[in-house]
SENU-766068 format. One record per residue (C-alpha): residue number from 0; residue in three letters; y, x, z. Coordinates in steps of 0.1 Angstrom, whole numbers. Example, Ala and Ser with C-alpha at 12.3 -4.5 7.8 and 13.67 -1.06 7.14 Angstrom:
+-----+--------+-------+-------+-------+
: num : residu :     v :     u :     w :
+-----+--------+-------+-------+-------+
:   0 :    ALA :   -45 :   123 :    78 :
:   1 :    SER :   -11 :   137 :    71 :
+-----+--------+-------+-------+-------+
***
This chain:
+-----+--------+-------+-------+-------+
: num : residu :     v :     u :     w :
+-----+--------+-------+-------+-------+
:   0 :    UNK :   365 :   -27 :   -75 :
:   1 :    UNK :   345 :    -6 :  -103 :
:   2 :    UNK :   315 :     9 :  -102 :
:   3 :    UNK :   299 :    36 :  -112 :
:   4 :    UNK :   267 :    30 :  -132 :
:   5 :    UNK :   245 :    48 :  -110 :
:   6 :    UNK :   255 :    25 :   -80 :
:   7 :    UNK :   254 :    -6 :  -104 :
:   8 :    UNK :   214 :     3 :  -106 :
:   9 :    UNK :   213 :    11 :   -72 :
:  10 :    UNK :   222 :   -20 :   -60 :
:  11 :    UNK :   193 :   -41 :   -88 :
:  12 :    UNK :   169 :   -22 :   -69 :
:  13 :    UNK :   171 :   -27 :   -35 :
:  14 :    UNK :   151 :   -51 :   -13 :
:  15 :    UNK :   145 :   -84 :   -25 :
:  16 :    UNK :   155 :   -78 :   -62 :
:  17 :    UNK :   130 :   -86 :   -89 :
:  18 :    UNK :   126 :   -47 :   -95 :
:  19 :    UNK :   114 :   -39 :   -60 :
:  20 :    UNK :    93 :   -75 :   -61 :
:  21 :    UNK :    77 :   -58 :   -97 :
:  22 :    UNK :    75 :   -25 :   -82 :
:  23 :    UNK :    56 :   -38 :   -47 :
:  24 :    UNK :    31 :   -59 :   -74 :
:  25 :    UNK :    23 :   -30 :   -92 :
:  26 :    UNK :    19 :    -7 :   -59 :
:  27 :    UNK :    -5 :   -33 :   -43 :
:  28 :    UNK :   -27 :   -38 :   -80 :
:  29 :    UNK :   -29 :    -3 :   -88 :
:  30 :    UNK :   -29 :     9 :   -50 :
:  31 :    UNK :   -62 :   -19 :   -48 :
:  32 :    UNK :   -79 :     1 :   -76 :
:  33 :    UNK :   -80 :    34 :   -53 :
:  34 :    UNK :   -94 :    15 :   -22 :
:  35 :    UNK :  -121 :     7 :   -53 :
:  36 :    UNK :  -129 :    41 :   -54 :
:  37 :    UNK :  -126 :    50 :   -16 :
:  38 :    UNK :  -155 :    19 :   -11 :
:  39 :    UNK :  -173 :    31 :   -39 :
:  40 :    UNK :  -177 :    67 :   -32 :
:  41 :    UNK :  -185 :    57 :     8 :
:  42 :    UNK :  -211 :    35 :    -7 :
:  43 :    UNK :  -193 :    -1 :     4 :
:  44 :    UNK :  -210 :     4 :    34 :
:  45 :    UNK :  -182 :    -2 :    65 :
:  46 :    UNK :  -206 :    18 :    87 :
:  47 :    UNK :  -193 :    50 :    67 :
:  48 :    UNK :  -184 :    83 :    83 :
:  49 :    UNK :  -153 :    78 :    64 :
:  50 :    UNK :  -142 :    47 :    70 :
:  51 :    UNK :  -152 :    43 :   103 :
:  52 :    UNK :  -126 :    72 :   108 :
:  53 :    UNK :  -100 :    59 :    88 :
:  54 :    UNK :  -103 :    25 :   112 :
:  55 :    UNK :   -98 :    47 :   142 :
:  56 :    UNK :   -64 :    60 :   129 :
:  57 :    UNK :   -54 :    29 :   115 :
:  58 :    UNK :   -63 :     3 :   147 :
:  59 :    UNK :   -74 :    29 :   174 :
:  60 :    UNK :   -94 :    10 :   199 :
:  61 :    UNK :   -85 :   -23 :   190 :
:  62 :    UNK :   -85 :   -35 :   159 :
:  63 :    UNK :   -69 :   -69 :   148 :
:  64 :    UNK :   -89 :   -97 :   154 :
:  65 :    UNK :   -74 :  -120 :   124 :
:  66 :    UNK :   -87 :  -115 :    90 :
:  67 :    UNK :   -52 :  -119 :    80 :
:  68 :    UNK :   -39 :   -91 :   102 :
:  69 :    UNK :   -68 :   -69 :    88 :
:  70 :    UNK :   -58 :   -81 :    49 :
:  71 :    UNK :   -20 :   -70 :    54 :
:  72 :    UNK :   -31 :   -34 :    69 :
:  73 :    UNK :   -55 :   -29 :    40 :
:  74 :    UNK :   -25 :   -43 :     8 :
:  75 :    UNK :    -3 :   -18 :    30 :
:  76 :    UNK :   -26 :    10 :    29 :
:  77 :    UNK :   -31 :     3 :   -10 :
:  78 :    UNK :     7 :     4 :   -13 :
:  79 :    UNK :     8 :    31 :     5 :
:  80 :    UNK :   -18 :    52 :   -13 :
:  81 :    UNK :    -6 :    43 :   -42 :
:  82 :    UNK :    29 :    57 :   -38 :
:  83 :    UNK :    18 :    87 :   -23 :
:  84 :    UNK :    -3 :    93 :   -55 :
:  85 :    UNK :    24 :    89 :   -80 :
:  86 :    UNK :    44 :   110 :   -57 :
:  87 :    UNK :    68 :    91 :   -39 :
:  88 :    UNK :    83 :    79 :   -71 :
+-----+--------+-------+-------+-------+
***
């Protein structure tokens, strides 16, 4: 069967191809760098208006009690806020 050229590059970047592996990398690094700036203009202080607000819609009343559960929310909320900044791209 032949394909088409725009299928052909379909198909190198779906999930679990190195693209979307590079692509996730760079959404977490640069996605990272704007929860920088989120801490830095709240002052890195957790007690924050902002964050604490931010927590509740992320969690509600319960947040997770592992680190680890905490550390994947916050690289998916880089992700996240990173591809929301560059548009969805």
């Amino acid at each position: 069967m032949v394909h088409s050229s725009r299928q052909r590059r379909r198909g190198t970047r779906g999930v679990g191809s190195p693209m979307a592996l590079i692509r996730a990398t760079l959404d977490t690094v640069f996605g990272l760098g704007h929860v920088l700036v989120i801490g830095a203009r709240s002052g890195f202080r957790a007690s924050s208006p902002y964050l604490g607000w931010r927590s509740n819609t992320a969690f509600g009343a319960s947040p997770p009690a592992s680190v680890i559960s905490r550390l994947e929310a916050l690289l998916a909320y880089a992700r996240w806020t990173h591809r929301i900044r560059r548009g969805g791209r």
